[in-house]
C-alpha positions, 0 to 999 in steps of 0.5 A, spaced: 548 515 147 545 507 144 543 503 148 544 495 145 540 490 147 544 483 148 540 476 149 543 470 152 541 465 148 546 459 148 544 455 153 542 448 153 534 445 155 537 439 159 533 442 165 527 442 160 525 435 158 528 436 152 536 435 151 536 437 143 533 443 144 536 450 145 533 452 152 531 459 150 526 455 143 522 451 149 515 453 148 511 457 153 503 457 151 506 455 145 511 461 144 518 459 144 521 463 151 526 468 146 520 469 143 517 474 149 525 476 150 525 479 144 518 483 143 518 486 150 526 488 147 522 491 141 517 494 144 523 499 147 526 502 141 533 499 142 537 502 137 540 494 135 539 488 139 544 482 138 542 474 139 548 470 142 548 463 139 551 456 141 548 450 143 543 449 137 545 455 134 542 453 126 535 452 131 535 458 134 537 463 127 532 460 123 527 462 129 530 469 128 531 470 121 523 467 120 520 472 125 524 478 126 527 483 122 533 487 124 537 482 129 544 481 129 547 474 131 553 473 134 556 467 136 559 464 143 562 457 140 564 454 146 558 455 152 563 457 157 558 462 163 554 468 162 561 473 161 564 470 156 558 471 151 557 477 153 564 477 150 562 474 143 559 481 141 565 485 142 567 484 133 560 488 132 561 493 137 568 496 134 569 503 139 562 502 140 560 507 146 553 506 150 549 502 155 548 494 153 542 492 156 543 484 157 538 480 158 537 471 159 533 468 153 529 464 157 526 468 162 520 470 159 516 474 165 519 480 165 515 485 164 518 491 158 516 496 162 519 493 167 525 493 164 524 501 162 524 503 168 531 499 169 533 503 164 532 509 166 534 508 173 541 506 170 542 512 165 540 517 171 543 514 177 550 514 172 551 507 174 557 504 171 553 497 172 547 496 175 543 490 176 535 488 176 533 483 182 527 481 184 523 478 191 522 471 191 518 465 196 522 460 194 530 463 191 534 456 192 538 455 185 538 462 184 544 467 185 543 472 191 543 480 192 548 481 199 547 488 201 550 492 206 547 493 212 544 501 210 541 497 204 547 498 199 549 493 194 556 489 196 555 483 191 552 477 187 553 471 190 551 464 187 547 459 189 553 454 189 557 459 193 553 461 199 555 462 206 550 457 211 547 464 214 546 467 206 540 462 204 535 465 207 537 471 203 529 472 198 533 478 193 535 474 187 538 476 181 533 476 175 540 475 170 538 483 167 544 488 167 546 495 165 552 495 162 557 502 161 561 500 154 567 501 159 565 496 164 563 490 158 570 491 155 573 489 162 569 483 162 575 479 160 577 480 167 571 475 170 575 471 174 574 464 172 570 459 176 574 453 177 567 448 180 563 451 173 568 451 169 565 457 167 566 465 167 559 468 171 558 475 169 556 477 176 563 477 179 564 484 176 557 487 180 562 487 186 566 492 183 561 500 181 555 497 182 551 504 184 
């Protein structure tokens, strides 16, 4: 079974001090951010990874194209949410059956074994959908963890969304899923989010999260 590597990398910087530039080309100790995405997804051994390009897409292509080889560009026109780019790879995945592993642009710091270990964790648990979350101090702006009260997963809820007695909750989601090629074609079905305006991919965690 192939495990393909999808890289959201859409977004713009406007939260990063610079408007014009892609957010995933902001430079970290002089390294574009998708540069350290892209090596640890690499150094995995995927059998393909796709880049989903929008805002800036010309900017981010010619980043790919000059430093890496083998990377496949898919194209989300219209910047609508998490799930709706992960849909923008459904042409190059034509009766495609496996595991994507998708994972934001601009988060740089997770480490490949890291990511390894998730994998592998997904295939042995026979999950249909799994999801990397961490530990933080400070979780405010992210999307929260809510567990059950045996520890089982119930959901992801966004920051936006939370409930008075849910921020304190520390378990955040890293934005790094495993995906069954069933689940990802049920991606359609993401209900829309009216205050975004955007489809949010964690709205189908509630649903066979293993």
């Amino acid at each position: 079974m192939e495990t393909v590597g999808v890289v959201l990398a859409a977004g713009k910087g406007k939260r990063m001090g610079n408007p014009a530039l892609p957010k995933v080309l902001v430079p970290l100790a002089g390294k574009p951010l998708l540069g350290y995405v892209l090596d640890s997804l690499q150094s995995l051994s995927l059998d393909r990874i796709i880049v989903v390009v929008g805002f800036g897409r010309e900017q981010v292509i010619a980043y790919v194209n000059e430093y890496y080889r083998g990377i496949e560009i898919a194209v989300q026109t219209q910047q609508r949410g998490t799930a709706h780019a992960v849909l923008q790879v459904a042409p190059l995945l034509d009766e495609w059956n496996g595991t994507l592993l998708i994972a934001n642009g601009d988060v740089p710091m997770v480490r490949s074994q890291t990511v390894r270990e998730f994998l592998d964790h997904h295939h042995r648990s026979d999950a249909a959908l799994s999801v990397l979350s961490t530990i933080v101090p400070d979780p405010q702006g992210y999307g929260r963890i809510l567990r059950a009260s045996d520890g089982t997963f119930e959901a992801i809820v966004e920051d936006a969304d939370l409930l008075p007695q849910q921020r304190s909750i520390t378990e955040i989601n890293t934005g790094t899923y495993a995906a069954t090629s069933k689940v990802s074609a049920r991606c359609a079905h993401v209900r829309h989010c009216i205050e975004c305006a955007r489809r949010i991919l964690p709205d189908r965690c509630s649903f066979g999260f293993a």
